[in-house]
N, C-alpha and C positions, 0 to 999 in steps of 0.2 A: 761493541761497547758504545757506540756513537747512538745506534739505537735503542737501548736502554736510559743513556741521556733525552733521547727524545722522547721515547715514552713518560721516562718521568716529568719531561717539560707541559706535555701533554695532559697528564695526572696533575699538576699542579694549576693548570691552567681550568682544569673539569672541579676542581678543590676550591678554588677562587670564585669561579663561576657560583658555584655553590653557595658558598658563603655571602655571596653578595646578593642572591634570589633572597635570602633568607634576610638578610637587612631588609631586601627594599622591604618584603612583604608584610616583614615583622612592624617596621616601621608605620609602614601604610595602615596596620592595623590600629596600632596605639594615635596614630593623626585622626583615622576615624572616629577611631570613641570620643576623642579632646572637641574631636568637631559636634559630634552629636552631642558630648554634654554642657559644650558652651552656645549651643544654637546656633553655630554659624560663625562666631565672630570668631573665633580663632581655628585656621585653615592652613597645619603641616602638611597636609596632606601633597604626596610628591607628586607634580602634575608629571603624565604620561607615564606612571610604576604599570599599569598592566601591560603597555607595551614594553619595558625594559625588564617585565618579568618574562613574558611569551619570549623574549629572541632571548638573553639571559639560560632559560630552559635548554633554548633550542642548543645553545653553544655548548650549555653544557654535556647534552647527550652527546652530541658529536665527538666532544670531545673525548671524553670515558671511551670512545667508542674504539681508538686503537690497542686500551690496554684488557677492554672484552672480549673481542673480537679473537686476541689470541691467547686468552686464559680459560678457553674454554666457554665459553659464555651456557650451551646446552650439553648436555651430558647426560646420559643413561648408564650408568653405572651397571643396573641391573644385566641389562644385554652384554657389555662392554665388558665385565670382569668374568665372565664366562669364554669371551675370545682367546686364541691366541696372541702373545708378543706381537708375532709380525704385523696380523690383523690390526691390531691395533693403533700398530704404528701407521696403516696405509690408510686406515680410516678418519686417523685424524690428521692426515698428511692432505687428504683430501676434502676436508672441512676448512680448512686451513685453505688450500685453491679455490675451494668454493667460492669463500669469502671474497678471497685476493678478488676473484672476477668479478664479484657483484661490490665491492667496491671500488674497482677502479671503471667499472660504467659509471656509479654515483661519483668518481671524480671527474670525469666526461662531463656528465648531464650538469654537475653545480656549477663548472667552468665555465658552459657554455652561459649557464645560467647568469652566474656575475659579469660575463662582459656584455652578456644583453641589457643587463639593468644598468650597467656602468656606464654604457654608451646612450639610455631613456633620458639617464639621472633619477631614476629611482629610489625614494625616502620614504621612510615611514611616516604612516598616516598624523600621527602628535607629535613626536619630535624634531623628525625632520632627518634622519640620520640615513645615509648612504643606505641602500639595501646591499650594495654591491661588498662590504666588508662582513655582513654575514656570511653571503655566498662563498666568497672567497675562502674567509674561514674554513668554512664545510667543506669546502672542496681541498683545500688542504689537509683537514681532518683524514679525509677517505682516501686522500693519497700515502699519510704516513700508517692507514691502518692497511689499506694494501699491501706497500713495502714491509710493513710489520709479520703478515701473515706468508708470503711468499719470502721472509727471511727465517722465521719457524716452520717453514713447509720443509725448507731445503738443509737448515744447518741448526738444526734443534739437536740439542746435549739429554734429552728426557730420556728415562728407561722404564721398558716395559718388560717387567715381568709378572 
């Protein structure tokens, strides 16, 4: 139960991200045009939008990334509905581990990743913002989508027939 609250915390979180890509950029586009048809003199345009659109992005893949991750994200149906039950269930018990492991090195690696820029003080190039709160992010991303898939690996309710 706890886990499906965090997935959907997750989901709303990749939902928001979204929404807010689409302001900045939506925005930044209609400041343009105001720019180029007043010459210059009038400038909405939001200083540093392509950097709060690139990390923006970034969070949001991350973030989608634990309710993908265990909904199947690739699937061959064609092969797959030719298997048996059991097959099935081992095959994607084991995609499911895959993942677990290859995301819990990406929670490793981003870890290691934020407390080295945490302890530089590393900011982004125009605004100036901590790099170390994306990392972090990410790396907590890749740790609820590991817990995510190693909790579908081992106590999944699905049926194969």
């Amino acid at each position: 139960m706890r886990t499906k609250r965090l997935l959907s915390l997750f989901d709303a979180f990749s939902l928001l991200s979204v929404l807010f890509l689409l302001a900045v950029v939506a925005f930044n586009i209609i400041a343009r045009q105001i720019f180029d048809l007043s010459n210059g003199t009038i400038n909405l345009i939001i200083p540093g939008a392509i950097e709060l659109s690139r990390y923006t992005l970034l969070l949001m893949v991350f973030a989608a990334l634990p309710r993908a991750a265990c909904g199947k994200m690739v699937r061959v149906d064609l092969l797959e509905q030719h298997l048996p039950a059991s097959w099935r269930k081992i095959l994607d018990s084991l995609w499911l581990l895959f993942m677990a492991a290859f995301c819990a090195i990406l929670f490793w690696q981003f870890k290691q990743k934020a407390l080295l820029v945490e302890h530089r003080g590393d900011a982004t190039q125009d605004l100036q913002m901590p790099l170390y709160y994306f990392y972090a992010l990410i790396s907590l991303a890749c740790f609820v989508t590991t817990l995510s898939c190693l909790l579908k690996a081992f106590f999944r309710k699905e049926k194969y027939s």
